[in-house]
N, C-alpha and C positions, 0 to 999 in steps of 0.2 A: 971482736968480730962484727962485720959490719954484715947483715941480713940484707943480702938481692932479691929481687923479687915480690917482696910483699907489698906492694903497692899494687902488683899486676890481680886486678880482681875483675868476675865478670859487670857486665854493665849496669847489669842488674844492683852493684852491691855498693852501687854509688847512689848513698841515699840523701845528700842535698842536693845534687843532679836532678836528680827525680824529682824531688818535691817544686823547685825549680819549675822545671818541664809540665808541672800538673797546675801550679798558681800562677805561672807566667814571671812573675816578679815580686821578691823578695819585702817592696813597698806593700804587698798584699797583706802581709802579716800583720795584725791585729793594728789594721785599721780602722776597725771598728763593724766589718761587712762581716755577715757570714760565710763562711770557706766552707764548701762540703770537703771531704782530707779526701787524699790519693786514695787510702786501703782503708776499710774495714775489718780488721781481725774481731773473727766470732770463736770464741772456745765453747765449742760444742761438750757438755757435762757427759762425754763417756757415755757409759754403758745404765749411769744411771743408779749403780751396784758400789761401783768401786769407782776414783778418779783416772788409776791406770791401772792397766796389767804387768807395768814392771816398776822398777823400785831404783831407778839409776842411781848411784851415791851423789851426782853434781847436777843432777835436776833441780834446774831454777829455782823450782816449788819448793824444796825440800822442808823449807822451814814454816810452810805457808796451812793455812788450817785452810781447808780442800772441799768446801760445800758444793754439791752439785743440783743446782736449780732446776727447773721444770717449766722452761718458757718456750720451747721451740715453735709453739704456734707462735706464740707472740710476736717472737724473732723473722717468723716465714712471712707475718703481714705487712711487718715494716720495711723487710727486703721489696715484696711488692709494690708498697708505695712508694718506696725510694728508688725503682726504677733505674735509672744507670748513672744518678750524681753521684754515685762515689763506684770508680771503677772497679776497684778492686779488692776483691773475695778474699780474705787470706786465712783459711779453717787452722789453727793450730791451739794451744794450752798451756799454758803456766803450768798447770800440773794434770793435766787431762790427756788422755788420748783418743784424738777430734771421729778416727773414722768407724769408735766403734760404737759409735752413736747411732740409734736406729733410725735417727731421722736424717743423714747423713746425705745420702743418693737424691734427697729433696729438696735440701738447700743447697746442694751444686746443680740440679736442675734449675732451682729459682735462679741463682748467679747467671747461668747463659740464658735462660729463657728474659734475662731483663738487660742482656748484654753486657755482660760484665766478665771479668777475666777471675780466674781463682788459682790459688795458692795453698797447696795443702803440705802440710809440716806433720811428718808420724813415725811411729819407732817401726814400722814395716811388719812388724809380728803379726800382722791378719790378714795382711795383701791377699794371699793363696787361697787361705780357708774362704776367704769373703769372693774370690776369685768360682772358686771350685763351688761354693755353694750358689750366688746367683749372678754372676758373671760380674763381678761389680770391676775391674780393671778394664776390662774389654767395654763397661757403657760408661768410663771414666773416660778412658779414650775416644769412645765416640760421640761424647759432648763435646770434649775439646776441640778450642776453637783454632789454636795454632799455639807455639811454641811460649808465650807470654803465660798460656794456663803452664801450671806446673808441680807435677809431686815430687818432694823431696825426702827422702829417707836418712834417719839420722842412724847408719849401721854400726858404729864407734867398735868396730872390734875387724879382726880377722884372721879370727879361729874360733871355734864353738866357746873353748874353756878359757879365754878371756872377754868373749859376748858376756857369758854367763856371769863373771868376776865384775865388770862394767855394769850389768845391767842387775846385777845383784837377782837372779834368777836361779831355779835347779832346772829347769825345763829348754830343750834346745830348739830353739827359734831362730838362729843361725843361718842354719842351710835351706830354711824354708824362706826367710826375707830374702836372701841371695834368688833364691828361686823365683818368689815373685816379682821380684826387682827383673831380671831375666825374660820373664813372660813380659813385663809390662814395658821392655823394650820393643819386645817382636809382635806384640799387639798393634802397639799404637803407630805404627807407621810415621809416620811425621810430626804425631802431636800427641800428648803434650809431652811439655821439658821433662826428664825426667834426672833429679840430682841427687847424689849420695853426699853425705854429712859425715866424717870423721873426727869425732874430741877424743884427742890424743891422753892416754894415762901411763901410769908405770904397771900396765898390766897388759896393754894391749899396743904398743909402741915398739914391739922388736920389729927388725930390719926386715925380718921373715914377713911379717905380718904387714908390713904397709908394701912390700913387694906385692905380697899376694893379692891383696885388693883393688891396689892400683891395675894390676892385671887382668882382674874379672872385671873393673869399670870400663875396661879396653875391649873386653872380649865382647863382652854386650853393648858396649856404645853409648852409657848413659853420657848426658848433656856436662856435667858438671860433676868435681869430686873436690872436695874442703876440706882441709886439714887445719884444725884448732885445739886450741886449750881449754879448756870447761872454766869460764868465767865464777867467780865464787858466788855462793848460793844469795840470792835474795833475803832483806828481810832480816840484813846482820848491819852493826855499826861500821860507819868507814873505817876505825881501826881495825875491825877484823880483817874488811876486806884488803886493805893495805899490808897486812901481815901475808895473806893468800895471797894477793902480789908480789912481794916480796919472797917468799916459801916454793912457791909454786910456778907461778907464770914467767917471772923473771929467771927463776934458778932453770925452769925445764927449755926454756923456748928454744935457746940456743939449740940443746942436743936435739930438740923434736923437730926443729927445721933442716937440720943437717940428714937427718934421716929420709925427708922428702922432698930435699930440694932436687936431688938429680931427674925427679917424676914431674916437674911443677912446667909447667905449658910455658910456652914463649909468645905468643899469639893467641888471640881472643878467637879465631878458626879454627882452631883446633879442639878436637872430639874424642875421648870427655877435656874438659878444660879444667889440669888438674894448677891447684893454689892452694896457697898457706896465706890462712889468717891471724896475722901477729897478734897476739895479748895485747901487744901496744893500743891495740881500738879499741878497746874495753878498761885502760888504764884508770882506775878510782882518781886518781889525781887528777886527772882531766876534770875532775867535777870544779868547774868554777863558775858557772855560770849561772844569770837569778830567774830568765825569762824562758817559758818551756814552747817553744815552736813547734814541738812534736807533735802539736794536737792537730798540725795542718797537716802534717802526712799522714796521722791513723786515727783512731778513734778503737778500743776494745771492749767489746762484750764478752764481761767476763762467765767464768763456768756456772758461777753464782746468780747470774741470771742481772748484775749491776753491770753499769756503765763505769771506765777510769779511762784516764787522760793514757793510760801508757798500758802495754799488757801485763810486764815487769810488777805491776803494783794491783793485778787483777786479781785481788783474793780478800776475804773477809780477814783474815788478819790485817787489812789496812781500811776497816771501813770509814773513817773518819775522812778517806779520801776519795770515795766515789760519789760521784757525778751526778746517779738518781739510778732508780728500776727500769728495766726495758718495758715497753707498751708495742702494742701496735699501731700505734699514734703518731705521724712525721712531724708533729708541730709540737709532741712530746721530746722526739728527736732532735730537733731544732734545738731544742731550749740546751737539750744538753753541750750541742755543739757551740752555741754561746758559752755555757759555763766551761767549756773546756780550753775555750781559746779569750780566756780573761788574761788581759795584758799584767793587770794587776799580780795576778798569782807568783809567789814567788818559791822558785823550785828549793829551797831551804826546807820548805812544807815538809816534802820528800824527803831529802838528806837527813833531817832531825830524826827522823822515823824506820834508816833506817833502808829508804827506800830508794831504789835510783834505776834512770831509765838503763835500754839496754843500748848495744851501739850504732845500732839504728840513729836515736835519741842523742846520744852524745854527739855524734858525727853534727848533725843537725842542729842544733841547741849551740855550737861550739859555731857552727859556720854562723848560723844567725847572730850571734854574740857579735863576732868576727864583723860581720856587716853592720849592726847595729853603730858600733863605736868607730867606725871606719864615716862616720854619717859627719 
């Protein structure tokens, strides 16, 4: 069966386009100049208590020892002095949940007050409460700047008792993400994006359930709806992960695209813009390449309160590959964005250990290859 469609993604999820677009040309790469990278992902250390409040089964982290650091001032000085060389804000976590940080609402403040755009990735379970207690959806939206900032919710179910099965919870948080999801359409007027996130399992994939979803992302009007397969966990050997291809991605894809493809948008105008993302972007075989270009589009701060070249690899289980400690220092920052975009380095480092970008990363690393040897 040959899969239509999965190429049609938004524009956003053309990630050597972008990077492209941000350094002008491809010769930019480690040339040996400094690149400030497209995005910034900051994983904000939660709540400070716990790394999250739910327990997904295919949470990236799963295998990851989960330290949550104590830098936010740190992290808020260096946003200031870096000002708007690196545009883009991207608040999410390896194994954290970024918005229920209490420093949260200050460093998406810093993000616009320094002109910069932001990106916020979360399992939706506090939207409402965080709503209902100090209005925080309503001054989300009215910092945003226009349709580039953007919250995206990762709902993976639709129905209470396979949220639950999914999210490995007894508490139902279901009909209150739905709810805030809801409000923070009819709040925000025009801005910002607001996208729903669907990983497809054998708990939460009946016919019933991705009807019903696709329906409510209709009735509310969110920007965007994704349908994928839970990439296997971080922090395992490529045989694992090649068997979880093999098991998993390859065996399910076929039937889980069938299920959504009569939903899946024709046009990039269309509202929500629903699409499926094939396993195939995430294929472990793909890994063939030695030189990591990925540090030109992002740069993460991890939960840990360390700097790494990739988010995929932001955890003290891998410290033998971070970059240095955050400072509020920009020439502290400098230094690490040299170490990050060392020609020399070769992405093996990673793979031996275990570790590997995510498809951001691959896409990117693969084109840069691609150019590379094309030279």
């Amino acid at each position: 069966m040959q899969i239509t469609n999965t190429l049609k993604r938004p524009k956003g999820y053309y990630y050597w386009d972008q990077l492209i677009e941000h350094i002008g040309c491809p010769d930019t790469i480690f040339n040996g100049d400094l690149v400030y990278p497209r995005q910034f992902e900051i994983h904000l250390p939660c709540n400070h208590k716990q790394p999250c409040n739910m327990s997904c089964g295919y949470c990236a982290g799963k295998n990851f020892v989960k330290d949550l650091g104590n830098w936010e001032m740190d992290g808020l000085e260096l946003l200031r002095q870096l000002g708007d060389k690196i545009p883009y804000h991207i608040y999410g976590g390896s194994y954290t949940e970024p918005i229920l940080n209490p420093y949260f609402l200050t460093y998406l403040a810093m993000t616009k007050r320094m002109g910069c755009h932001f990106g916020i990735h979360t399992n939706g379970s506090a939207l409402l409460s965080l709503e209902d207690t100090f209005g925080w959806l309503t001054e989300l939206c009215r910092i945003a700047t226009d349709k580039i900032d953007y919250l995206s919710v990762s709902l993976d179910a639709g129905s209470t008792a396979s949220h639950c099965k999914t999210k490995n919870i007894k508490e139902n948080y279901f009909s209150r993400i739905l709810a805030g999801i809801r409000y923070a359409t009819e709040v925000r007027r025009t801005k910002p994006a607001i996208r729903m996130c669907y990983l497809m399992n054998q708990n939460n994939s009946s016919q019933k359930e991705i009807d019903r979803i696709v329906m409510f992302a209709q009735s509310v009007g969110v920007d965007s709806l994704r349908f994928s397969i839970p990439f296997a966990h971080y922090n395992q050997s490529f045989e694992v992960v090649k068997k979880y291809r093999d098991n998993v991605e390859q065996r399910f894809k076929h039937n889980y695209f069938k299920k959504v493809e009569k939903h899946l948008s024709s046009s990039q105008d269309e509202q929500p813009f629903v699409f499926w993302m094939s396993p195939d972007f995430q294929d472990v075989t793909l890994y063939d390449f030695k030189q990591c270009a990925y540090s030109y589009y992002q740069v993460c701060l991890g939960a840990d309160g360390y700097y790494y070249r990739c988010t995929t690899i932001s955890t003290p289980s891998f410290k033998g590959l971070r970059l240095g400690k955050v400072t509020g220092n920009l020439d502290d920052f400098k230094n690490i964005l040299r170490l990050s975009q060392d020609c020399n380095y070769n992405c093996e480092t990673c793979f031996s250990k275990g570790a590997r970008g995510n498809r951001m990363a691959l896409e990117i690393n693969r084109a840069f290859d691609k150019f590379s040897n094309g030279k």
